[in-house]
C-alpha positions in Angstrom: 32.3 -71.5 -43.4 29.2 -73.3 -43.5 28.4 -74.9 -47.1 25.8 -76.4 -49.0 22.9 -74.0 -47.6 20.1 -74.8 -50.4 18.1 -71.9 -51.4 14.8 -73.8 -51.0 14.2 -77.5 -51.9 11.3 -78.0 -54.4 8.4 -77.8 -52.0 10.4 -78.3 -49.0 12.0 -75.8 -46.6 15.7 -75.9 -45.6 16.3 -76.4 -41.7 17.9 -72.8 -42.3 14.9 -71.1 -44.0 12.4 -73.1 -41.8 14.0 -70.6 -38.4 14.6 -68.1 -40.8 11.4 -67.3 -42.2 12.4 -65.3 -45.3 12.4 -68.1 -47.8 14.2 -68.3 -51.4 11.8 -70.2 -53.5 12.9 -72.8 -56.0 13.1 -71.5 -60.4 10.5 -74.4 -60.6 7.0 -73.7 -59.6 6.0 -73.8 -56.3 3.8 -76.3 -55.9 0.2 -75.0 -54.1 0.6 -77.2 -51.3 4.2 -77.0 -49.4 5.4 -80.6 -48.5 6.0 -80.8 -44.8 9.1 -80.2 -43.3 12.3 -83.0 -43.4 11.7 -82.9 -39.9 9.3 -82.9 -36.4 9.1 -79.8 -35.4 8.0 -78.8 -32.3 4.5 -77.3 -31.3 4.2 -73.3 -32.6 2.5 -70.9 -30.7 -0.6 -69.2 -32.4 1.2 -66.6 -33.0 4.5 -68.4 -34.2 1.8 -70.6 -36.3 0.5 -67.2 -38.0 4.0 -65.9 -38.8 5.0 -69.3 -40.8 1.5 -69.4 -42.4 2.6 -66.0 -43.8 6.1 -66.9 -44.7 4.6 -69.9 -46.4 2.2 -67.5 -47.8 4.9 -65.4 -49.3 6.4 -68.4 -51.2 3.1 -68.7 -53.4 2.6 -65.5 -55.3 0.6 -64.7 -57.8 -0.6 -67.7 -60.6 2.5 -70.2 -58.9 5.3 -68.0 -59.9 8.1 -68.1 -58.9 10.2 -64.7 -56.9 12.4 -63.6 -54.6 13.3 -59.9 -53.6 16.5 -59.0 -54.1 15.9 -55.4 -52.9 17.8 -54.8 -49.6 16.7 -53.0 -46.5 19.5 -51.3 -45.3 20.1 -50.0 -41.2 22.7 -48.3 -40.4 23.4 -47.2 -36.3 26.1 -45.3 -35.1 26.1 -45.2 -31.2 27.4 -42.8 -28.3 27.1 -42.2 -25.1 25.3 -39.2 -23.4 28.9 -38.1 -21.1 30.7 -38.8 -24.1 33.3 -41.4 -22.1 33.4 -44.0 -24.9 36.7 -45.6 -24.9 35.8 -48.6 -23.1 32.8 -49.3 -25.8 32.6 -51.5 -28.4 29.7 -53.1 -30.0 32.2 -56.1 -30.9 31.6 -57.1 -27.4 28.0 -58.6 -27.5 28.2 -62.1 -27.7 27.7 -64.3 -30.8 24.9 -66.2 -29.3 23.1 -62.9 -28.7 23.4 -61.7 -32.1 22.1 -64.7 -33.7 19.4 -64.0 -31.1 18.6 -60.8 -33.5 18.7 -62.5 -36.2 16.0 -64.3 -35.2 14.2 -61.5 -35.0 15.0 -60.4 -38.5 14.4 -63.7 -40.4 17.4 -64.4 -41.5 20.6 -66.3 -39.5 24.2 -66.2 -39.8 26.3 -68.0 -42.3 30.0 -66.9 -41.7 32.1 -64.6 -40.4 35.5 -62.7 -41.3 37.4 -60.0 -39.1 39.7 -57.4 -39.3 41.1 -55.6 -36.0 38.4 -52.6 -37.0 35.3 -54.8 -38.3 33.8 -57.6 -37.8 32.0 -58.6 -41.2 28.8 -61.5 -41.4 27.4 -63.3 -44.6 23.7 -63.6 -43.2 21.3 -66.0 -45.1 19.8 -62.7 -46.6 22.9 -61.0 -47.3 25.1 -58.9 -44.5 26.1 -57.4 -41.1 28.9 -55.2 -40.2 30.1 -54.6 -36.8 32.6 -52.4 -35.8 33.1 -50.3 -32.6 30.7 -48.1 -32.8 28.4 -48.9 -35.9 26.1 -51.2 -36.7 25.2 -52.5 -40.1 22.2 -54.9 -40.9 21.5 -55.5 -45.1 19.1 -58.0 -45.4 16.8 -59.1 -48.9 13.8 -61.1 -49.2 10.9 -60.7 -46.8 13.2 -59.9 -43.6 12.4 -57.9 -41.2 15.4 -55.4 -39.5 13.2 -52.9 -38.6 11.7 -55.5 -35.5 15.6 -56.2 -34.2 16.3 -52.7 -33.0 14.4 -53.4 -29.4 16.5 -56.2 -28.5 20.0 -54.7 -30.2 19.1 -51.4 -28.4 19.0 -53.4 -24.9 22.0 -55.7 -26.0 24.5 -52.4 -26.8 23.8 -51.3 -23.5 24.2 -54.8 -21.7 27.4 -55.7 -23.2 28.6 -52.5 -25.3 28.7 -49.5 -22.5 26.7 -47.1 -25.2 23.7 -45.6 -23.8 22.4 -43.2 -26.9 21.9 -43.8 -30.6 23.7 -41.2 -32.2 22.7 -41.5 -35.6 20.6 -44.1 -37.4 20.0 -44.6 -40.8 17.4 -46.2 -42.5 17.2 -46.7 -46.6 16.1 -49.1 -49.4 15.0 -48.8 -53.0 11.3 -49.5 -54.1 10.4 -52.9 -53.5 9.4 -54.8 -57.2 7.0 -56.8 -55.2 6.1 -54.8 -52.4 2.8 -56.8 -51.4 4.7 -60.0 -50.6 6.7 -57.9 -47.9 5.3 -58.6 -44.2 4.8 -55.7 -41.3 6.4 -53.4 -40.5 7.9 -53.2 -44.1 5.0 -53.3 -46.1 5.0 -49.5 -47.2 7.9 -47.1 -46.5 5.2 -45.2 -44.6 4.6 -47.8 -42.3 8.2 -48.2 -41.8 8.2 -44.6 -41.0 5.5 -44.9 -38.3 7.2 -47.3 -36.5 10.9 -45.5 -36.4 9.0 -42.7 -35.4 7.7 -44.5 -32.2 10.9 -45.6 -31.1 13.0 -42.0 -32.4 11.0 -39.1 -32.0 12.2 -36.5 -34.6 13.2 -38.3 -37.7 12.8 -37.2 -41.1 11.6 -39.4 -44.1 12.8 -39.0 -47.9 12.4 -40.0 -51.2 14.7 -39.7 -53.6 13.7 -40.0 -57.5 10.5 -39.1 -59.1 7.3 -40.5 -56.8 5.4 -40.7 -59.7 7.4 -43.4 -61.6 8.4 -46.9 -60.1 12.1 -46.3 -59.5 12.5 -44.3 -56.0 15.0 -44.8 -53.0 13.9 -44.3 -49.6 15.7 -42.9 -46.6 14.6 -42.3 -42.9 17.0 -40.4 -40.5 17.4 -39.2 -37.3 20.0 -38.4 -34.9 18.8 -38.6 -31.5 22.4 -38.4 -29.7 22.4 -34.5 -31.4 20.7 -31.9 -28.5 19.8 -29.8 -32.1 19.1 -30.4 -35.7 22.6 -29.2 -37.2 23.1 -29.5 -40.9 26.8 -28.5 -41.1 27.8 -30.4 -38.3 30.9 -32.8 -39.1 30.3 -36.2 -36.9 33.9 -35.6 -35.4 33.2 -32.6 -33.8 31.0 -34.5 -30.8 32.2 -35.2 -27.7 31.8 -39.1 -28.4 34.7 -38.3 -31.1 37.5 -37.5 -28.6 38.5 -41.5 -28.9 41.6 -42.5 -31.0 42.6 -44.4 -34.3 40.8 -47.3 -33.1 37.5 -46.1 -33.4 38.1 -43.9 -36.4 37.0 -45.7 -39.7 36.1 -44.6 -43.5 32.8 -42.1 -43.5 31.6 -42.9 -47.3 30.0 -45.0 -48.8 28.9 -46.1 -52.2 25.6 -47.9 -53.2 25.4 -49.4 -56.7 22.0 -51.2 -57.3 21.3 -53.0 -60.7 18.4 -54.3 -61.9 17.6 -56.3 -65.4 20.7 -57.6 -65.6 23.1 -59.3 -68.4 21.9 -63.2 -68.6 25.4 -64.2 -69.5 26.9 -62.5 -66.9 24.4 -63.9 -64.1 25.3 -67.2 -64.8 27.7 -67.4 -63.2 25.6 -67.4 -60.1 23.9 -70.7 -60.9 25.7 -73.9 -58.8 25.3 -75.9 -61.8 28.0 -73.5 -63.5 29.8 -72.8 -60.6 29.6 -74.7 -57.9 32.2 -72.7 -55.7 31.5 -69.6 -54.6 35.6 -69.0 -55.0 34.7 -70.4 -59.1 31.7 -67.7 -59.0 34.0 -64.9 -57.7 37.2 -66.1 -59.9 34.8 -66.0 -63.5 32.6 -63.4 -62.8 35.5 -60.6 -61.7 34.2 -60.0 -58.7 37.7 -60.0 -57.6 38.9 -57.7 -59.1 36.4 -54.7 -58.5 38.8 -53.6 -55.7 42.1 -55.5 -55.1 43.3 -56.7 -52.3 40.4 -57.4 -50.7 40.2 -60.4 -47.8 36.8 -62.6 -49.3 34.2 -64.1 -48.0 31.7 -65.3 -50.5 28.7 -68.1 -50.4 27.3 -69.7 -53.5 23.2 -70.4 -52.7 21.8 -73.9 -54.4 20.4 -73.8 -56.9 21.4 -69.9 -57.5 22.4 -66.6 -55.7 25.4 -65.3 -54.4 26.4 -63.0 -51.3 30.1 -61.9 -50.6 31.9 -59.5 -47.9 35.6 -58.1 -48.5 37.2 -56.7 -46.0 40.8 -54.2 -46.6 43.4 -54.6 -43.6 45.2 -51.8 -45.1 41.9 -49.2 -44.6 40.6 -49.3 -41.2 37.0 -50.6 -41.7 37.1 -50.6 -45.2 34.8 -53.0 -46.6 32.6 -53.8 -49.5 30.0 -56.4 -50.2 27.8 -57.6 -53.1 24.6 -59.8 -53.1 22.9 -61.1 -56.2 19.8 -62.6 -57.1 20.2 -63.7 -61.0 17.3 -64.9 -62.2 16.1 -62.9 -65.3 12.5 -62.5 -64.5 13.5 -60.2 -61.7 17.5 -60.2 -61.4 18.7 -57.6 -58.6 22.6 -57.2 -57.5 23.3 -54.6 -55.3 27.4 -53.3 -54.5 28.2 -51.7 -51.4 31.5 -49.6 -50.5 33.2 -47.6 -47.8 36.6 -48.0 -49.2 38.0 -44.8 -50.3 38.3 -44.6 -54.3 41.0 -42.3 -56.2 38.3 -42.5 -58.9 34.5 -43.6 -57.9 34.4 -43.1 -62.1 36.3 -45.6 -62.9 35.0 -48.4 -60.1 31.4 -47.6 -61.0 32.5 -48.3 -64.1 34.0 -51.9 -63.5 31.0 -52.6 -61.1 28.8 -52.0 -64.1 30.1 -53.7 -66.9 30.9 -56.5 -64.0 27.1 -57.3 -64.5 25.4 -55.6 -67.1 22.5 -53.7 -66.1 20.2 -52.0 -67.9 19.5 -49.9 -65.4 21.0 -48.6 -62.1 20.4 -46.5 -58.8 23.8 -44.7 -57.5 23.5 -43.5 -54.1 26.8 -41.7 -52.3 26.8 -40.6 -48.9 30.0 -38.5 -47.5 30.4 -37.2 -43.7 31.1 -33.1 -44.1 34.9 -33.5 -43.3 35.2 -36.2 -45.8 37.4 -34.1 -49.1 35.5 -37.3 -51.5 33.7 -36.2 -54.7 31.6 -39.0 -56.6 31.3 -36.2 -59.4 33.8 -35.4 -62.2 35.3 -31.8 -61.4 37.4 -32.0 -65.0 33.8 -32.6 -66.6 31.9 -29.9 -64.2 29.4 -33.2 -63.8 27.6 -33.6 -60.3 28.0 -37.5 -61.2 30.1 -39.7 -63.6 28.4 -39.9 -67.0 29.1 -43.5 -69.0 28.1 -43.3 -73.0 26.0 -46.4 -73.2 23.9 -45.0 -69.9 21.7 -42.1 -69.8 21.4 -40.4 -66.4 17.6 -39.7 -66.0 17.7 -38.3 -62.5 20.6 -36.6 -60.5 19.6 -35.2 -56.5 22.0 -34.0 -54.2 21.2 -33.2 -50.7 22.9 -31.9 -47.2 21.8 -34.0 -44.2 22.9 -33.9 -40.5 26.5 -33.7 -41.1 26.3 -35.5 -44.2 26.1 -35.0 -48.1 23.8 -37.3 -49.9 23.9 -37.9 -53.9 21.6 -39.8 -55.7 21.3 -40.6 -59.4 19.6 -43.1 -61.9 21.2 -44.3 -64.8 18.8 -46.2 -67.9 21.1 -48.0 -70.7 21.3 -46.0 -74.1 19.8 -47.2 -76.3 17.8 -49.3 -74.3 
């Protein structure tokens, strides 16, 4: 694992950051004039020039404050081919080198790597990627930009992977806190949805939660490997399904994302607390939100903290968890595909884990998939929690999926 990745150097970027492009300012002020880099660099295009101008841009908001976004965009591709023959595919094939080639594109480069014989999992600079046969999963914060790889990843799965169709693809992320520090084609959710539209004819946008307050979640699908808009059908019901074990993994997934959270429990996320990221995991009990878990977690100087857990024991189960701490705009976001016996009682740990005073739930199940993130005992559509109110509850049938979505405010706030 690669250690000692600074956030952002008062005034001066990292060699990381400087590639990257989505930078992680300093809690000081920024100063108004960046320091030059640490080291030559070598002549930028006009148009490269532009793109760091704007990155450096980004750094200096409003009045010399300091920010970073810890709302992730999330992209989610499942692939197929079009004579359904897919047992010689495997996104797992494209080579390392290439995919740091996307992350170029993104903003954002790779930091490690763990593996299971189902899923290969990647702590990104800017949170996470998740590769496993046949999906691919990008979550990246800050002012990234996944919506720009899918070109190159859509030319790379057919190079190297043997798919020749997206069969699904999956597009989501809460309201952005700053959104006018965010660069194209992320600055509005409508511009995002011009540009999936271009390259997949036939989507369908969403928002979930009331458009006239500031809390929404967005989501943008489409299935273009489907001849026909089918709402009840199950994913393993295609031909591309007639495959094995090996390519069978969990179809759920859970989406926790906190906001305003508990100063004495972000601390912990601070190097000059923890300097580990094992200390960070250890104090905080972040390992023991699921047991059992294989970790991979990174400590950012001089705060943040990303982590990935794999589960040998579920076929491409995984979760992952990426925080930003700082009070003035303190963000952690907990992912899952792991299949709960109670989604009740992890929400709950997840919750009290950080403290929020307030939190988006978002649950997506495939239709074949017997999971409930509701109470049946209770008759409740979600899990209530006494010291949270729920001020918004959606539920929603997609292709071949069922979507839930709630938001939870602290009581008494």
């Amino acid at each position: 694992m690669v250690t000692g990745i600074p956030r952002r150097p008062p005034g001066r970027l990292s060699s990381l950051q400087a590639k990257a492009g989505s930078l992680r300012p300093p809690p000081a002020a920024v100063p108004k004039t960046p320091s030059p880099p640490s080291r030559p660099r070598r002549p930028q295009s006009p148009r490269a020039a532009a793109a760091m101008s704007q990155s450096l841009a980004n750094m200096i908001v409003d009045n010399n404050t300091h920010f970073f976004e810890g709302v992730e965009k999330l992209l989610e591709v499942w692939f197929t081919r079009k004579d359904g023959l897919t047992s010689n595919c495997d996104l797992r094939k494209v080579p390392r080198s290439r995919l740091e080639e996307v992350m170029q594109t993104v903003k954002c480069e790779i930091i490690s790597m763990t593996s299971t014989d189902e899923l290969d999992a990647y702590v990104l600079s800017e949170s996470s990627m998740f590769i496993s046969a046949r999906r691919f999963i990008l979550k990246t914060c800050g002012t990234t930009t996944p919506l720009c790889c899918l070109p190159l990843l859509m030319s790379l799965v057919k190079e190297y992977a043997g798919y020749d169709t997206v069969q699904d693809l999956y597009y989501t992320r809460k309201n952005f806190k700053r959104p006018e520090l965010q660069v194209s084609p992320h600055r509005t959710f409508e511009e995002e949805v011009s540009i999936l539209d271009q390259m997949y004819p036939g989507g369908r946008a969403y928002c979930m939660g009331s458009v006239n307050r500031p809390d929404c979640w967005y989501l943008y699908t489409v299935s273009p490997g489907r001849s026909r808009y089918h709402p009840n059908a199950a994913r393993q019901n295609l031909p591309h399904n007639r495959l094995g074990k090996a390519h069978r993994e969990p179809d759920q997934t859970l989406e926790v994302l906190m906001m305003n959270l508990d100063p004495e429990k972000m601390k912990w996320f601070y190097k000059e607390v923890c300097p580990t990221a094992a200390e960070a995991t250890k104090k905080s009990g972040i390992d023991r939100l699921i047991p059992d878990v294989m970790i991979d977690d990174f400590q950012f100087d001089p705060c943040g903290y990303s982590m990935n857990g794999l589960m040998r024991s579920v076929p491409g189960g995984y979760m992952t968890i990426h925080i930003t701490p700082e009070p003035e705009f303190s963000y952690v976001s907990f992912e899952t595909n792991i299949p709960q016996k109670s989604y009740k009682d992890l929400i709950s740990r997840v919750v009290s884990t950080f403290g929020p005073q307030q939190f988006v739930l978002t649950f997506f199940k495939s239709l074949e998939n017997g999971a409930s993130i509701g109470v049946e005992e209770d008759n409740y559509s979600v899990p209530q929690y006494s010291d949270y109110d729920v001020d918004d509850v959606q539920i929603c049938r997609l292709q071949g999926y069922d979507l839930t979505y709630a938001l939870y405010n602290r009581f008494p706030s």
